[in-house]
C-alpha positions as protocol buffer text, in pm:
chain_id: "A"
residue {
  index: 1
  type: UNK
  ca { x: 3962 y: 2340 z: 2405 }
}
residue {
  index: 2
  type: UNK
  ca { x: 3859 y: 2640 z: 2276 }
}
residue {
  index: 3
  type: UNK
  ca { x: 3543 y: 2744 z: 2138 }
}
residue {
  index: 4
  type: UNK
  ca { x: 3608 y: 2682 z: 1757 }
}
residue {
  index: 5
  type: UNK
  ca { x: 3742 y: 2349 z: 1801 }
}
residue {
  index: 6
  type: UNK
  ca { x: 3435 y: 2279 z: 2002 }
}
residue {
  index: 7
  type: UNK
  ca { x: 3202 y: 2385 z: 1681 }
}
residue {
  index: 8
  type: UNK
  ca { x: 3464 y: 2235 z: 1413 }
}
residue {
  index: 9
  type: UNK
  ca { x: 3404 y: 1906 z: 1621 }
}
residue {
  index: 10
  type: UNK
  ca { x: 3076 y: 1911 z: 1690 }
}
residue {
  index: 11
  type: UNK
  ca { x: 2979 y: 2045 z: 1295 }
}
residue {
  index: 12
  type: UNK
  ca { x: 3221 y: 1752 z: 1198 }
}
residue {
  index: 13
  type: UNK
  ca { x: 3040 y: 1464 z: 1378 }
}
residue {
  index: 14
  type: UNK
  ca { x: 2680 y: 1585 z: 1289 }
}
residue {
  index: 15
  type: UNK
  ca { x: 2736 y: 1542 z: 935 }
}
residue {
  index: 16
  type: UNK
  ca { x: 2901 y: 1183 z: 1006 }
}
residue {
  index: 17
  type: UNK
  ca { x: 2680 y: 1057 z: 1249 }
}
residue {
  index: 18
  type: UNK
  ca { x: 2308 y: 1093 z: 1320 }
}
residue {
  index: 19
  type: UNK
  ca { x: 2190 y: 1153 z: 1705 }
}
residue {
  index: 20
  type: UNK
  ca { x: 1931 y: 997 z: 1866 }
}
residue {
  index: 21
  type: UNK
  ca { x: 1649 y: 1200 z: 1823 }
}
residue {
  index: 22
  type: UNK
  ca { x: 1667 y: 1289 z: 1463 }
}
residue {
  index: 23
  type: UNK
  ca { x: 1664 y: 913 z: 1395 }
}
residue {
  index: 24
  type: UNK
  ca { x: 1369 y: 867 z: 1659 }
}
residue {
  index: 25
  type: UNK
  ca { x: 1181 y: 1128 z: 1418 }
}
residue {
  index: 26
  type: UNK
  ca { x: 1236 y: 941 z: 1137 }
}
residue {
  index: 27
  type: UNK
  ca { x: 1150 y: 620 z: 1262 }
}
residue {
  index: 28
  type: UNK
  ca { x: 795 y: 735 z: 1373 }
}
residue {
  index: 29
  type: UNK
  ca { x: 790 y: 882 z: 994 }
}
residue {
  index: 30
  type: UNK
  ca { x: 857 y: 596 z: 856 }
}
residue {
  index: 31
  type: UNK
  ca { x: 602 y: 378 z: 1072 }
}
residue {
  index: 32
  type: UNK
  ca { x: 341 y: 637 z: 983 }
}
residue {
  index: 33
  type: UNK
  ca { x: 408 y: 605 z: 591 }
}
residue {
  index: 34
  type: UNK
  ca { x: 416 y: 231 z: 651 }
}
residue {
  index: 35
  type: UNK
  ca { x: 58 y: 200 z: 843 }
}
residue {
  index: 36
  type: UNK
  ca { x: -94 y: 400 z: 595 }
}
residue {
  index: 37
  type: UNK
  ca { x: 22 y: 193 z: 330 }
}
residue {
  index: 38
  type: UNK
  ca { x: -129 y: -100 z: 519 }
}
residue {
  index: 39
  type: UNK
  ca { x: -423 y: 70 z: 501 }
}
residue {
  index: 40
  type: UNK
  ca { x: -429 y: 185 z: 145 }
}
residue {
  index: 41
  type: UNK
  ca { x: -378 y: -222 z: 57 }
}
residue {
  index: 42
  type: UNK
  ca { x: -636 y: -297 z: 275 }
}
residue {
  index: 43
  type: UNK
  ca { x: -867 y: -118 z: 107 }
}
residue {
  index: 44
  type: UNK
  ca { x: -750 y: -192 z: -261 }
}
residue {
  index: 45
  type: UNK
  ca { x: -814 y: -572 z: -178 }
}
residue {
  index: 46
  type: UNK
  ca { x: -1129 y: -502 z: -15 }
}
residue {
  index: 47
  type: UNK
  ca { x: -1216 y: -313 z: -353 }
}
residue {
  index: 48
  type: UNK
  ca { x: -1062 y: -565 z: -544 }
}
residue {
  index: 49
  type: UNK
  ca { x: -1252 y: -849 z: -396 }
}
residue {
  index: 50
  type: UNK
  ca { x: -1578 y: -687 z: -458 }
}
residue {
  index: 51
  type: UNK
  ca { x: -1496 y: -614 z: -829 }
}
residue {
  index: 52
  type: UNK
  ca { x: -1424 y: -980 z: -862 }
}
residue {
  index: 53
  type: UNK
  ca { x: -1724 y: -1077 z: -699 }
}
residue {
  index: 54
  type: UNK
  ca { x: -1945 y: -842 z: -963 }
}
residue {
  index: 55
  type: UNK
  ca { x: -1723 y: -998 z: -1236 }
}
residue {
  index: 56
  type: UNK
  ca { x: -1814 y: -1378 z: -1120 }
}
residue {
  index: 57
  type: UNK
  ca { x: -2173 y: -1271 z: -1087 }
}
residue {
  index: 58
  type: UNK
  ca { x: -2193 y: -1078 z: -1479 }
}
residue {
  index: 59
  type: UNK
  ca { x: -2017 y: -1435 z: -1563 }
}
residue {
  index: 60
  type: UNK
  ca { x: -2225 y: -1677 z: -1409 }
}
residue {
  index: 61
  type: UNK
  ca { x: -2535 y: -1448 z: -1557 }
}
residue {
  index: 62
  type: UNK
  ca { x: -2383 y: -1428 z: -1889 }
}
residue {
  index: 63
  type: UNK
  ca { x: -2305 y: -1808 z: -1933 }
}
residue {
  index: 64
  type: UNK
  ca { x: -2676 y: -1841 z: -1814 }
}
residue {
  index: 65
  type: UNK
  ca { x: -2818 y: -1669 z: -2072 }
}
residue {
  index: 66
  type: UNK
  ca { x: -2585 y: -1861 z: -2310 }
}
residue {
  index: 67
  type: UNK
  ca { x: -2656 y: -2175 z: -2231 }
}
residue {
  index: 68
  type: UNK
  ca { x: -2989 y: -2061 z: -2251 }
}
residue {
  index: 69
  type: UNK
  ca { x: -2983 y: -1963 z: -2573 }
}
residue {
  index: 70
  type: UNK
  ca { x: -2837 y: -2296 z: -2691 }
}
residue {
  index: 71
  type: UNK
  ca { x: -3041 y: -2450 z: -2549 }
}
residue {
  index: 72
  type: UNK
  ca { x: -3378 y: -2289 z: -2691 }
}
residue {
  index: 73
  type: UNK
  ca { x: -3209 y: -2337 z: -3045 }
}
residue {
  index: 74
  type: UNK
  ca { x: -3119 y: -2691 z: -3004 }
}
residue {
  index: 75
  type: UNK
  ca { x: -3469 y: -2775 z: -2858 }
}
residue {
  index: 76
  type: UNK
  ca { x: -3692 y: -2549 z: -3152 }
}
């Protein structure tokens, strides 16, 4: 074989087919991009479950004071 048909080949089969290492690469970049979106959720429900913890605690004090409230009037 001569030289060209070596390079027409070889040109021909890398656009068709993807070798080993190339894929390797972009395995590790996906797993990357995938652990740091584990992480990224991790933290937005860690966040998340704080926020709802402030909101149950404003709640609870709010229908405190309510109740309260209610209760002063109904007892004056």
């Amino acid at each position: 074989m001569d030289k060209e048909l070596v390079k027409e080949l070889s040109d021909y089969f890398d656009e068709r087919y993807v070798r080993q290492k190339d894929c390797s690469e972009r395995h590790e970049q996906t797993n990357e991009k995938i652990n740091e979106m584990a992480i990224n959720q991790a933290k937005n429900t860690t966040q998340l479950s704080l926020i709802i913890k402030i909101g149950l605690a404003i709640l609870t004090t709010a229908i405190g004071i309510l109740a309260s409230q209610i209760g002063t009037v109904i007892f004056k």
